[in-house]
Wavefront OBJ file of the C-alpha trace (Angstrom):
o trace
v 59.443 79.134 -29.885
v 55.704 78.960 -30.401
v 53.025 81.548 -29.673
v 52.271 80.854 -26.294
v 56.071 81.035 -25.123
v 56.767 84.584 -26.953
v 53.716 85.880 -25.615
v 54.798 85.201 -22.020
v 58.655 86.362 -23.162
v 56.675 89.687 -24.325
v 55.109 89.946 -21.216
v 57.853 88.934 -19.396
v 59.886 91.295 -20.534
v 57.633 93.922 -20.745
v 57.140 93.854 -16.865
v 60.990 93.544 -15.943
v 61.204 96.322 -18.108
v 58.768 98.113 -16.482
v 56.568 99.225 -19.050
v 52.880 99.632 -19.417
v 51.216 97.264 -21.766
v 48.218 95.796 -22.982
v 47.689 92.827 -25.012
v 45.082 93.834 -27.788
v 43.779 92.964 -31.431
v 43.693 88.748 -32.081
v 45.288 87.754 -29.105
v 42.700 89.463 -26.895
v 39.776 88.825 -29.288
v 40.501 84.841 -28.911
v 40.852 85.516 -24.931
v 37.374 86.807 -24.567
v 35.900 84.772 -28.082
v 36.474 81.926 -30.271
v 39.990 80.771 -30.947
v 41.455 81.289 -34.391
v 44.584 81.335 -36.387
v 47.161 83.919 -36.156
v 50.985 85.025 -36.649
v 50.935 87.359 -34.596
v 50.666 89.120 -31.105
v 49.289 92.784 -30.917
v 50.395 94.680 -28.021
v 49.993 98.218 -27.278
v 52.448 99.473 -24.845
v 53.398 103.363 -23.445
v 56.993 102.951 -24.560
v 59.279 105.914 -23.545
v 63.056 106.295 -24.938
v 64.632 105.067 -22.101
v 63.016 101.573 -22.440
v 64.810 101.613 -25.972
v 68.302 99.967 -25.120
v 66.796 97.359 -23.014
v 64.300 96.189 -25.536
v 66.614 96.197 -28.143
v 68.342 93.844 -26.320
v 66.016 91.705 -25.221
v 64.722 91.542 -28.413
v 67.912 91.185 -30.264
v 69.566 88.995 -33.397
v 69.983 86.062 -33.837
v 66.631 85.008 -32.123
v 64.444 88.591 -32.702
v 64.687 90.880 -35.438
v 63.409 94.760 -34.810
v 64.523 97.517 -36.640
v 65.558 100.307 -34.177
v 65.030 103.018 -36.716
v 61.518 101.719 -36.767
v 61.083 101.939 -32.655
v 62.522 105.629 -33.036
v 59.830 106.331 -35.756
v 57.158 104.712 -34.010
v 58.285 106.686 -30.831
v 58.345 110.085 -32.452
v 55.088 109.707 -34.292
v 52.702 107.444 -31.651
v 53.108 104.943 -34.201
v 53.779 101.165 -34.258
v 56.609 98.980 -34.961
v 57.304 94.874 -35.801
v 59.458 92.461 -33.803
v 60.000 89.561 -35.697
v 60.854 85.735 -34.177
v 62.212 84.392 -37.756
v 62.594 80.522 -36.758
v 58.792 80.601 -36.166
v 57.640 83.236 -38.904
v 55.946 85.004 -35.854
v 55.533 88.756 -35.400
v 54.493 90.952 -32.402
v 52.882 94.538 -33.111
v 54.045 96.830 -30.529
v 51.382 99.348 -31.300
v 52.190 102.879 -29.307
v 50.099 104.408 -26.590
v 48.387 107.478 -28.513
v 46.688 110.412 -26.278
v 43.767 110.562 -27.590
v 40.285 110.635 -24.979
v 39.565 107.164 -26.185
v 42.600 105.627 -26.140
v 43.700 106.859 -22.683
v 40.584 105.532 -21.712
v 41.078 101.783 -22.928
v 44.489 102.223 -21.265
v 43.128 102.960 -17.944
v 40.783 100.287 -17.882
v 42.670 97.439 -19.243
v 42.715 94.674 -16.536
v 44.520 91.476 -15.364
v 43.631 88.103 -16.864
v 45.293 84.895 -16.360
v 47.779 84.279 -19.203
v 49.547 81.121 -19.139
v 50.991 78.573 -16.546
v 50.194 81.125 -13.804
v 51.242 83.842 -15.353
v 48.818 86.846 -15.151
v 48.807 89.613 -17.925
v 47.336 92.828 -18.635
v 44.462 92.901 -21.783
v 42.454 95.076 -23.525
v 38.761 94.914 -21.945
v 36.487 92.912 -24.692
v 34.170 96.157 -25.079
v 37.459 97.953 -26.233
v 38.534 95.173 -28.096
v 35.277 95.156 -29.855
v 35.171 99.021 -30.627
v 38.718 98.840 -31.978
v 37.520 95.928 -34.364
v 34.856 97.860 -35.479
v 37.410 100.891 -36.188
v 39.777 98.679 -37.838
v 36.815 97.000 -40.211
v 35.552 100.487 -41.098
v 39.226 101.361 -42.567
v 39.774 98.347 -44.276
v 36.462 96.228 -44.333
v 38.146 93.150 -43.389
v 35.433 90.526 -42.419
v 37.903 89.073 -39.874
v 37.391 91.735 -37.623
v 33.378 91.061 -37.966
v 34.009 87.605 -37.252
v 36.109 88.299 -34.284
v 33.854 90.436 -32.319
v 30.865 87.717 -33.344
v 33.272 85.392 -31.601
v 33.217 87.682 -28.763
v 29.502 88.143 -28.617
v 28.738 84.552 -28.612
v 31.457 83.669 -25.595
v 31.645 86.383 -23.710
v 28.286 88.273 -24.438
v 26.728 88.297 -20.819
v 29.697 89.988 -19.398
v 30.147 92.629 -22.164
v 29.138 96.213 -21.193
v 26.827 97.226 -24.167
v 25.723 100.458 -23.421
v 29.527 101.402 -22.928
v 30.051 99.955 -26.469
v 26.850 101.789 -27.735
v 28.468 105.124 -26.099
v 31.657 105.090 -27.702
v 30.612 103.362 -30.915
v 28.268 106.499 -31.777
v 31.768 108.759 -30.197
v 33.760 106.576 -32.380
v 31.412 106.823 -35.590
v 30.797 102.569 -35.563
v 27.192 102.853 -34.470
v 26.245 101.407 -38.164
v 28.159 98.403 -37.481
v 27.691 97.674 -34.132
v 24.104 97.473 -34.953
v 24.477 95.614 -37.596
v 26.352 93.101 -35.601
v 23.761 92.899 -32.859
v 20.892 92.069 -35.688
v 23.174 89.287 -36.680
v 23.834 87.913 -33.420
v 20.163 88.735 -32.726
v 19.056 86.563 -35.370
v 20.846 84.190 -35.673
l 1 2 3 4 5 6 7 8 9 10 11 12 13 14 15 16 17 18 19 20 21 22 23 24 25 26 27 28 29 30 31 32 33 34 35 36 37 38 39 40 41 42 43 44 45 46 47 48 49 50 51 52 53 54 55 56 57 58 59 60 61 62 63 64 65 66 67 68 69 70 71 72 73 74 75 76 77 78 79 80 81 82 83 84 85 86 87 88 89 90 91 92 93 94 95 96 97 98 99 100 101 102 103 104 105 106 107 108 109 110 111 112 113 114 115 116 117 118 119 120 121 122 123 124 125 126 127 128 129 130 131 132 133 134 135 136 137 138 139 140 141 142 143 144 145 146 147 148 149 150 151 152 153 154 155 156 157 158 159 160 161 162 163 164 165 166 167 168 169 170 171 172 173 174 175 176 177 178 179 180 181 182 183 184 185 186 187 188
């Protein structure tokens, strides 16, 4: 299985299943930016227990490795949990819906994008994936993330909402580095 096909089996099953997802972090930075390496697939999804059993079993050995502990854990706490696809050394994040203003927010105004082979999908909007970048570089200060939303800007720049980004960047406490990214793209 390569990335492409368990992305659509994610989605795939995430729709039978009937729960609410969005496809976030690298996967949804290369949608909207420039395309990059990576092992894995971030998703954030408003998982409930009853969609437990199911995904267990969709998601189960020998093909899938997921630790239900882990999904009872992530469940309990708003958390996050790994599914692994061993043969391919892949991983998807299932990153849990929190309840927070801003996150309710990016839930509500995630929107449909063509996937693959006529398969529609729902992803983060680039201005959130841009503002959780930023949020994830100011915890660990991994250029990556600066690179990303670069990637972004230089694609996708016209249709990005900046004053939304400028709103919730200064809510968010990222106003330092999103202008610090606009000088660079500014210049250069």
């Amino acid at each position: 299985m390569n990335q492409a096909e368990l992305l659509r089996y994610l989605v795939e099953t995430l729709e039978e299943l009937g729960i609410d997802y969005m496809i976030g972090g690298s996967q949804a930075s290369i949608y909207y930016g420039e395309p990059r390496f990576t092992q894995d697939i971030d998703v954030i999804a408003d998982l409930a227990p009853l969609h437990v059993p199911p995904l267990l079993e969709r998601f189960a050995l020998p093909d899938f490795y997921v630790s239900e502990h882990a999904v009872w854990e992530a469940i309990t706490h708003r958390d996050q949990f790994n599914i692994f696809h061993p043969a391919s050394g892949l991983k998807i994040d299932v990153i849990l819906k929190k309840d927070t203003p801003y996150d309710q927010l990016q839930f509500e105004r995630r929107q449909r994008q063509p996937l693959i082979l006529g398969r529609d999908a729902s992803f983060a909007r680039p201005e959130d994936v841009i503002l959780c970048k930023m949020l994830h570089f100011k915890e660990g200060r991994s250029e990556r993330h600066l690179r990303d939303i670069a990637g972004m800007l230089a694609i996708s720049g016209a249709a990005i909402d900046t004053r939304y980004v400028e709103e919730w960047a200064e809510r968010l406490g990222v106003t330092d580095i999103w202008e610090a990214l606009v000088r660079r793209a500014t210049e250069g």
